[in-house]
KOLFI-669028 format. One record per residue (C-alpha): residue in three letters; chain; x, y, z. Coordinates in pm, 1 decimal, m for minus. Layout:
<pts>
PT    r  c        px        py        pz
PT  ALA  A         X         Y         Z
...
</pts>
This chain:
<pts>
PT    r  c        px        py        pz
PT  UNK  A    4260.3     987.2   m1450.5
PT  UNK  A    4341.3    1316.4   m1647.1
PT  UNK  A    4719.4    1462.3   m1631.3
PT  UNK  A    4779.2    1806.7   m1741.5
PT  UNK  A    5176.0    1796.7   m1781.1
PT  UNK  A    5157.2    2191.6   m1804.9
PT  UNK  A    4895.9    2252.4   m1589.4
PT  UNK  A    4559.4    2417.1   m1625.3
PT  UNK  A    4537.5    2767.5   m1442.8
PT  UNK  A    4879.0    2762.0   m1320.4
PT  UNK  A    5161.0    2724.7   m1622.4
PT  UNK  A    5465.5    2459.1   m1513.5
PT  UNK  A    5320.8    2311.3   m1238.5
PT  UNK  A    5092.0    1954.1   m1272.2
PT  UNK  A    4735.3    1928.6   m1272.1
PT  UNK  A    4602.9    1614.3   m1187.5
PT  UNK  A    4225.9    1482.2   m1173.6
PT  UNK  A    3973.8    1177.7   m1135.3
PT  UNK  A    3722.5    1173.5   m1338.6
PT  UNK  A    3406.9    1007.4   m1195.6
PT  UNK  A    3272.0     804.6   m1460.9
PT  UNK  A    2917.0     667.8   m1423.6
PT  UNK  A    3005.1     608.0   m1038.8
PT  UNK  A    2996.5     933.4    m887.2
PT  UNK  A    2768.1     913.2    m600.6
PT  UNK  A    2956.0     597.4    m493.2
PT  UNK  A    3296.8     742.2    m496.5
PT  UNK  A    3215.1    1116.6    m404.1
PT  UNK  A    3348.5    1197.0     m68.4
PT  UNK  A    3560.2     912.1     m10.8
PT  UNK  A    3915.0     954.0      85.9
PT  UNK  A    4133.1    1017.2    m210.2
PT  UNK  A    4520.2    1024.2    m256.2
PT  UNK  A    4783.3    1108.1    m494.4
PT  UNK  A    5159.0    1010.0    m539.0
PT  UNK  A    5434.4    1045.2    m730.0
PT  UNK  A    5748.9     841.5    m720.4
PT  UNK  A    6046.2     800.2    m948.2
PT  UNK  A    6194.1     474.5   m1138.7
PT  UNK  A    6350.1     412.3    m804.2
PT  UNK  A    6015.8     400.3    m627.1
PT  UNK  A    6080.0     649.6    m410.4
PT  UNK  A    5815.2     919.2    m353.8
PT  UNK  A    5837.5    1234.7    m462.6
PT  UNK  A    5523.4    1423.5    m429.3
PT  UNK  A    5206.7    1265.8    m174.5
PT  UNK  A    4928.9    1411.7     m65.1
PT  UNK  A    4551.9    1352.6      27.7
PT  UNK  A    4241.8    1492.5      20.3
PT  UNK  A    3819.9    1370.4      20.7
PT  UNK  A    3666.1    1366.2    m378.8
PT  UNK  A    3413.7    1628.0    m359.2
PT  UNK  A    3293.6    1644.4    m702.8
PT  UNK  A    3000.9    1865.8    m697.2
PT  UNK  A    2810.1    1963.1    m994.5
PT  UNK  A    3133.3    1838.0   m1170.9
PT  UNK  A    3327.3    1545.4   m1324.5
PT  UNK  A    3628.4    1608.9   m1234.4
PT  UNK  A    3806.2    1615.6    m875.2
PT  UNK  A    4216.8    1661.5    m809.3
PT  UNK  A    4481.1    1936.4    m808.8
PT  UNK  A    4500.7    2195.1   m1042.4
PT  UNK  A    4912.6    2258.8    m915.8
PT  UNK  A    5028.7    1926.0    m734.5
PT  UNK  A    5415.6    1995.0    m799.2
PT  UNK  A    5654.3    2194.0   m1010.4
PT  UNK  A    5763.5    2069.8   m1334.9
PT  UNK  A    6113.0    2195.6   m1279.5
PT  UNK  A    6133.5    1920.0    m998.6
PT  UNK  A    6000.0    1626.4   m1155.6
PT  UNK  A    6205.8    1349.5   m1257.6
PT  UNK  A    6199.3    1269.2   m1687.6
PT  UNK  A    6027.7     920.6   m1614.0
PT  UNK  A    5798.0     860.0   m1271.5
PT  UNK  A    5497.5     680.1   m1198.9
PT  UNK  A    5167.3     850.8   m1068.3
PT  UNK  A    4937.7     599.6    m823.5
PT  UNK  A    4566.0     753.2    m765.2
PT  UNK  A    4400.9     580.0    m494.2
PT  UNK  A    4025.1     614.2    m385.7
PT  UNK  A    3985.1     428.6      13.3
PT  UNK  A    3611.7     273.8      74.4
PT  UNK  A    3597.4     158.1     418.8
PT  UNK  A    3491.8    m224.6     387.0
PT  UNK  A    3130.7    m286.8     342.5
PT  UNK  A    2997.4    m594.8     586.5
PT  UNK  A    2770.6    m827.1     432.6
PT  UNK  A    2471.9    m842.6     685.5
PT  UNK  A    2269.4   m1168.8     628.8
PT  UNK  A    1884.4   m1114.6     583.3
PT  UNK  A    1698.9   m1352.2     758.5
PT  UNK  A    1338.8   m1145.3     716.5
PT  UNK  A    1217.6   m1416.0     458.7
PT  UNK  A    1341.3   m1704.0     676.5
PT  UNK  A    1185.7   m1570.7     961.1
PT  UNK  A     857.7   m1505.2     811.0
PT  UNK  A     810.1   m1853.9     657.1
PT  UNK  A     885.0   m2045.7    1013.8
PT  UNK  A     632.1   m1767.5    1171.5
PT  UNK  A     350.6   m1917.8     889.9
PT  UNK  A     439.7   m2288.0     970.3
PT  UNK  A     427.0   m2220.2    1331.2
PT  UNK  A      70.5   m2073.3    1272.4
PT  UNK  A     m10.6   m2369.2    1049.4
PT  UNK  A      93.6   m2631.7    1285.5
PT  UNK  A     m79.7   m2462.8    1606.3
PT  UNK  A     249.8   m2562.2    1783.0
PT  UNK  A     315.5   m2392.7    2120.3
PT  UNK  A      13.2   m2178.2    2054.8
PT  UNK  A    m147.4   m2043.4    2352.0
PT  UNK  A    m467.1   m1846.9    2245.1
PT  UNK  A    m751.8   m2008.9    2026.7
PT  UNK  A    m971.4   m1808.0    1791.9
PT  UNK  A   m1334.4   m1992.1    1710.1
PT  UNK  A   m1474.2   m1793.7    1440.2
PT  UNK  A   m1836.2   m1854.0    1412.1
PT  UNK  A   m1992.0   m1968.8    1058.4
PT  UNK  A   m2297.5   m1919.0     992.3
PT  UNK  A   m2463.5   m2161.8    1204.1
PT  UNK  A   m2209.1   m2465.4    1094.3
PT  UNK  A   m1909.2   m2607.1    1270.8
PT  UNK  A   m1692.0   m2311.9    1392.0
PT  UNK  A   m1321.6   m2273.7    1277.6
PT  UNK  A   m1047.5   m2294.9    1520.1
PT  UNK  A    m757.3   m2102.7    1466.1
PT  UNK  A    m485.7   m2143.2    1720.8
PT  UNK  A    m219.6   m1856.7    1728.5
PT  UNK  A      35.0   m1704.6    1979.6
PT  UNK  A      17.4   m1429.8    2207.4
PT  UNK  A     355.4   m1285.5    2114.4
PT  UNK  A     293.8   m1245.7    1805.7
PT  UNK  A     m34.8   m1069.9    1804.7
PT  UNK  A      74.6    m840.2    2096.5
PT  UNK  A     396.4    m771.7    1907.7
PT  UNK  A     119.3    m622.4    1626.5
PT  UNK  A    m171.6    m547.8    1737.5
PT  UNK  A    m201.0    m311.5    2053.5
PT  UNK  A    m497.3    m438.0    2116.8
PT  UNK  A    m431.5    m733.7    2099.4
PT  UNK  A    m201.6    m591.9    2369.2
PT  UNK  A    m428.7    m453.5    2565.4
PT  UNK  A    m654.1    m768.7    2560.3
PT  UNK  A    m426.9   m1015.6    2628.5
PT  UNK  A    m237.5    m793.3    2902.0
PT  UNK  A    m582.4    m720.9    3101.5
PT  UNK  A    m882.8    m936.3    3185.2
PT  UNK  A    m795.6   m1251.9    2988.7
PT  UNK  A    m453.6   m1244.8    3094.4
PT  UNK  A    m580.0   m1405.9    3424.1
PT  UNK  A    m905.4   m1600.6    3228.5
PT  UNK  A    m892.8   m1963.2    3234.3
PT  UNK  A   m1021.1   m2014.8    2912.7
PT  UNK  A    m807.6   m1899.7    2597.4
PT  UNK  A   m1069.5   m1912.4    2332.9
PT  UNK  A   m1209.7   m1573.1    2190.8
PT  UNK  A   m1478.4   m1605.9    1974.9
PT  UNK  A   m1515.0   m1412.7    1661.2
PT  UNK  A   m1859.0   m1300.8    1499.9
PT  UNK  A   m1978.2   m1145.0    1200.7
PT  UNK  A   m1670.9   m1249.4    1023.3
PT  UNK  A   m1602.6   m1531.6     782.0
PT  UNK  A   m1348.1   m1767.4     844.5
PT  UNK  A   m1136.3   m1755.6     568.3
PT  UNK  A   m1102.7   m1384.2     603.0
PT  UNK  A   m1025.7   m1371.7     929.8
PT  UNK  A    m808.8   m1661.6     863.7
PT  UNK  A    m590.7   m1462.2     541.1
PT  UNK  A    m566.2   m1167.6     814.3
PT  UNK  A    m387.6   m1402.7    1099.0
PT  UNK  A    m157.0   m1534.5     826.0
PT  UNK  A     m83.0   m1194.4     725.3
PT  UNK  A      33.9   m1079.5    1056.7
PT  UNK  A     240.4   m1403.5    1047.9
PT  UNK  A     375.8   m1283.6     754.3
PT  UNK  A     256.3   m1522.7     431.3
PT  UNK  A     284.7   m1308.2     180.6
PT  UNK  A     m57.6   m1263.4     m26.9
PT  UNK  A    m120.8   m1297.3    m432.4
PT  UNK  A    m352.1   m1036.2    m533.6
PT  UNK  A    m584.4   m1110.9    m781.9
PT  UNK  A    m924.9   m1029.1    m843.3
PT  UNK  A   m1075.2   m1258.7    m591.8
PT  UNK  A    m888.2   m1019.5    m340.5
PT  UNK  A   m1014.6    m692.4    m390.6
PT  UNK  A   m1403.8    m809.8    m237.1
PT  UNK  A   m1196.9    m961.6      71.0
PT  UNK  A    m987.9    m643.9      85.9
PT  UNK  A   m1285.2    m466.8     261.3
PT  UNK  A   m1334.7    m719.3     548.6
PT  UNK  A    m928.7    m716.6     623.5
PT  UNK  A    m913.8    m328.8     611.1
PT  UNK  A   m1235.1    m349.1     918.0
PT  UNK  A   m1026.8    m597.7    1028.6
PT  UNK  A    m730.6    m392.9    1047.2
PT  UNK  A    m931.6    m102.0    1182.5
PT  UNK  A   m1076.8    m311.1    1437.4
PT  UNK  A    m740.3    m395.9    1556.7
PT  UNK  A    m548.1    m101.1    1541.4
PT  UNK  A    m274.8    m240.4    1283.6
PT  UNK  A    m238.3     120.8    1088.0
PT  UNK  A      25.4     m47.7     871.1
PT  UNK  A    m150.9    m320.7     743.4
PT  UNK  A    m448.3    m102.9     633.3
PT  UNK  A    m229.5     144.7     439.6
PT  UNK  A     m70.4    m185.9     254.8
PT  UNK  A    m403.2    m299.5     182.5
PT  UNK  A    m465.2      m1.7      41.0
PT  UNK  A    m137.1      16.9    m152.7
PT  UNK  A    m222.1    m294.1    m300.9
PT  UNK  A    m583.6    m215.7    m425.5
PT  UNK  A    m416.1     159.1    m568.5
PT  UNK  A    m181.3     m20.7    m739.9
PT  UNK  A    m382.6    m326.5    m929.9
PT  UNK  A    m716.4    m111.6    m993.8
PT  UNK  A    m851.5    m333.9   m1284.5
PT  UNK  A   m1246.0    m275.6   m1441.4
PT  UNK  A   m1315.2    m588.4   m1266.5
PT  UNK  A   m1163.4    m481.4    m905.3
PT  UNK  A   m1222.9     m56.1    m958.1
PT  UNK  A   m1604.7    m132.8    m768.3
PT  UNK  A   m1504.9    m340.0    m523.9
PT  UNK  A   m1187.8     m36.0    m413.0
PT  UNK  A   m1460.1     208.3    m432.7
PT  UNK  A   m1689.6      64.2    m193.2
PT  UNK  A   m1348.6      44.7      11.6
PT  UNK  A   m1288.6     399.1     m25.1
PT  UNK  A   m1603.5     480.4      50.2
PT  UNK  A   m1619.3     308.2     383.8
PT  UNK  A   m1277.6     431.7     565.2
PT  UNK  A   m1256.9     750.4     388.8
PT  UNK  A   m1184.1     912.1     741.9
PT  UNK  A    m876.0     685.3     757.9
PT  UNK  A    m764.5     689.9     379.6
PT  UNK  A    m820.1     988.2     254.8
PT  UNK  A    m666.9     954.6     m92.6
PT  UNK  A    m795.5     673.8    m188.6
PT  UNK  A   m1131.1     749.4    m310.7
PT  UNK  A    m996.0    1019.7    m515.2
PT  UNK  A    m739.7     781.9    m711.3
PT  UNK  A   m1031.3     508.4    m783.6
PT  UNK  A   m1264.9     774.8    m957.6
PT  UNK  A    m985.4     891.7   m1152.8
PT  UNK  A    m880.1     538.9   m1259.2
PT  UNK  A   m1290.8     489.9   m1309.7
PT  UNK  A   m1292.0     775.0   m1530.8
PT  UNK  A   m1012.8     680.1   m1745.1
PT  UNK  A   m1122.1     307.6   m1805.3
PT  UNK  A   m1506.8     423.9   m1775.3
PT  UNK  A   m1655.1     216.7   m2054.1
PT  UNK  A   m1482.4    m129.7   m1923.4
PT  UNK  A   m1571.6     m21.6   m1570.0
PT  UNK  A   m1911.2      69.4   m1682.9
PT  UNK  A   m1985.7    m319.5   m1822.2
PT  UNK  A   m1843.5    m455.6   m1538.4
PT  UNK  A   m2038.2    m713.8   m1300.7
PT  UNK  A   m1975.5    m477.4   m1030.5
PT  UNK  A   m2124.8    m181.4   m1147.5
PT  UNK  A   m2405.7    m422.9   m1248.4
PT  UNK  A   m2432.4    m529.2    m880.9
PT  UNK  A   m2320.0    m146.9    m778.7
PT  UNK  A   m2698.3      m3.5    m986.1
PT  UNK  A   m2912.2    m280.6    m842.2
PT  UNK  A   m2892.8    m153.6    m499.6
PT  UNK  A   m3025.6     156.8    m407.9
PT  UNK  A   m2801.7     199.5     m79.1
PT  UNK  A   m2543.1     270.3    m370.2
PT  UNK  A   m2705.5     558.7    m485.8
PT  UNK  A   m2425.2     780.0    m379.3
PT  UNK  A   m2121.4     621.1    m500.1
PT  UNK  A   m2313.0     619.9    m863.2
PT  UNK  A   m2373.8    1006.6    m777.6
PT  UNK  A   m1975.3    1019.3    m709.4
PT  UNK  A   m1903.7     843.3   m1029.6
PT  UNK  A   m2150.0    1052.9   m1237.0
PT  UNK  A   m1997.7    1375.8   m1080.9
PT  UNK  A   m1664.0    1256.4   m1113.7
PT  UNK  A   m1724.6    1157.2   m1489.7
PT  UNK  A   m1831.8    1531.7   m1550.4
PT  UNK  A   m1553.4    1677.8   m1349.9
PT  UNK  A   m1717.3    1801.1   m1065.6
PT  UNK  A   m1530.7    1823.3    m712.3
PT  UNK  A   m1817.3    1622.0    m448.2
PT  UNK  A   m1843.1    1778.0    m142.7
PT  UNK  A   m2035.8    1588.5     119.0
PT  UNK  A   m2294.3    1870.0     110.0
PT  UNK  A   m2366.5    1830.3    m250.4
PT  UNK  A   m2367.5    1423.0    m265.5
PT  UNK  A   m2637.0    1416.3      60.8
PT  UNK  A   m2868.8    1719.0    m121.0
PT  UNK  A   m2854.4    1477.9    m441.0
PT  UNK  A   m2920.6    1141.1    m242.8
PT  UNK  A   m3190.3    1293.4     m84.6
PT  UNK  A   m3369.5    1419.2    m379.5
PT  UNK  A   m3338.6    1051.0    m481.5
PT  UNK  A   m3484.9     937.5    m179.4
PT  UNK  A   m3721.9    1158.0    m185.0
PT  UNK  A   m3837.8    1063.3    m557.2
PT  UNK  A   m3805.6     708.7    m464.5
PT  UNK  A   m4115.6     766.0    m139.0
PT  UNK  A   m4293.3     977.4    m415.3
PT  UNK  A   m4289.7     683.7    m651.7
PT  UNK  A   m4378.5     415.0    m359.7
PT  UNK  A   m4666.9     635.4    m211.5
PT  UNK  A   m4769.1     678.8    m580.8
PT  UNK  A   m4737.3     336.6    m629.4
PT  UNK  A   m4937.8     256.5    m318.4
PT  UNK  A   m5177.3     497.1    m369.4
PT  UNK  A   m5239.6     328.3    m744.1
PT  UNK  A   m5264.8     m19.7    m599.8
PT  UNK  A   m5548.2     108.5    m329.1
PT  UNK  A   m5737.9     269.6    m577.1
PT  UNK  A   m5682.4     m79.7    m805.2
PT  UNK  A   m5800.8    m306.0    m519.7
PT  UNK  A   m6083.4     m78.3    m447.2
PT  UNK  A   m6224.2    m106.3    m787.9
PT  UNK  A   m6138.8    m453.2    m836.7
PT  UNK  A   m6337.2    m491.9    m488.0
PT  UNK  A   m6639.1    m281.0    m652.8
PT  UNK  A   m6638.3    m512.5    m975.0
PT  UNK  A   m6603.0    m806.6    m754.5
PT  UNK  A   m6908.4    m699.2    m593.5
PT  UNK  A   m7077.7    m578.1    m915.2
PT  UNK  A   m6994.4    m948.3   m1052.6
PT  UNK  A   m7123.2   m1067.2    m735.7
PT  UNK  A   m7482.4   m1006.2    m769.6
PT  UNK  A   m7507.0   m1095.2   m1115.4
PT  UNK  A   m7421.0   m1464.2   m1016.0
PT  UNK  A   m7703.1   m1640.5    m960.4
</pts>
């Protein structure tokens, strides 16, 4: 508090103020009030107003009372009213955890998922309708039309593996996921996944999470990513290439661009890197003229190449022959 005996603007009347401190967007507007009272405790000047500080520090009134009619001693009480703040328990982590144990334990579960693997023993998942439909709309859909009335409450799952499609049910139960380096590969399958389903927020989260621990090690893997829901994320491709470009020689010795060169369907993404690398802005036009001069070098080479090994086994038939007739 700051007391001007002999005022500020206005000469024998008090100024009084509040100075905010280090706390002024948690005081500012709050109900505010001044007063006055003698040695007797009786009141002499009271009044009220809301702190509305502004661009400033200070807050109060420049003339709260004449000088001429304050007593020689009296006591000056500032108080600031905050309406009392509720303390609203959050059971969000609580409720999470029993949702995971209740997938865990298959208890009161009334769907099955059998997820096929690759020719061995399928995995059983057993989950709950509410939940899925409370996430998933379709899920929704499903579950409110033709197999709503089906006997059977299996749905089988293909071209997925199991412990994919069994991270994805135990996110949308809530578990919450460690990201390491293992994750980013899986990261593909759960954003399909997520696609498949219609779960919007769990793809952008995925994505979140592969933005924000881009590593040498992961930076292929997010590409790829990129690459294949571009439609759906359109930001994301342009944030890996730039984190590419900036750690470009540990990206560069990385086993994934190792794996990324020895397949030729990648041709493109390496033609996005390289164009990114010298700053170039791809446009889809550009990247497909470039891939197909590739592709078109690569049937060149093979019809060379096949050509070659014709004319090879030709002569080697002709010498065969030649060294034919010379045996006796």
């Amino acid at each position: 508090m700051k007391i001007y005996p002999n005022g500020i603007y206005n000469p024998g009347k008090l100024s009084v103020y509040l100075n905010c401190g280090a706390i002024k967007e948690e005081i500012d507007g709050l109900p505010f009030r001044v007063n006055i009272t003698n040695d007797l405790g009786v009141s002499v000047v009271s009044q009220s107003n809301k702190l509305d500080y502004g661009d400033t520090s200070l807050f109060g009134w420049k003339s709260l009372i004449n000088n001429a009619v304050l007593p020689n001693r009296f006591k000056i009480r500032l108080t600031v009213s905050r309406t009392k703040m509720v303390a609203k328990p959050n059971f969000s982590l609580v409720l999470n955890n029993r949702f995971v144990q209740l997938l865990d334990s298959g208890e009161y579960s009334d769907v099955e998922f059998e997820i096929s693997n690759d020719g061995g023993k399928p995995l059983i998942l057993p989950a709950h309708r509410l939940v899925l439909t409370s996430i998933s709309p379709v899920f929704k859909t499903m579950f409110n039309g033709p197999f709503k009335d089906s006997d059977s409450k299996v749905i089988k799952i293909e071209n997925v593996q199991p412990e994919v499609f069994k991270i994805f049910l135990e996110i949308l139960y809530g578990k919450q996921i460690e990201f390491d380096e293992h994750f980013a590969p899986v990261a593909l399958h759960l954003l399909s996944l997520a696609s498949k389903y219609g779960i919007r927020e769990l793809g952008e989260s995925i994505v979140e999470c592969l933005e924000y621990n881009l590593s040498p090690d992961t930076a292929i893997d997010a590409l790829c990513c990129a690459d294949r829901f571009q439609q759906e994320y359109v930001d994301l491709k342009p944030s890996v290439l730039d984190y590419i470009c900036e750690n470009l020689k540990n990206v560069l010795l990385s086993d994934g661009y190792r794996n990324l060169l020895s397949d030729n369907n990648n041709m493109k993404l390496v033609s996005e890197i390289t164009m990114a690398m010298a700053g170039i802005k791809h446009s889809d036009d550009h990247l497909n003229e470039m891939n197909g001069g590739i592709k078109n070098n690569e049937k060149t080479k093979n019809e060379s190449g096949n050509s070659s090994s014709s004319s090879s086994s030709s002569s080697s038939s002709s010498s065969s022959r030649k060294r034919g007739r010379g045996i006796p």
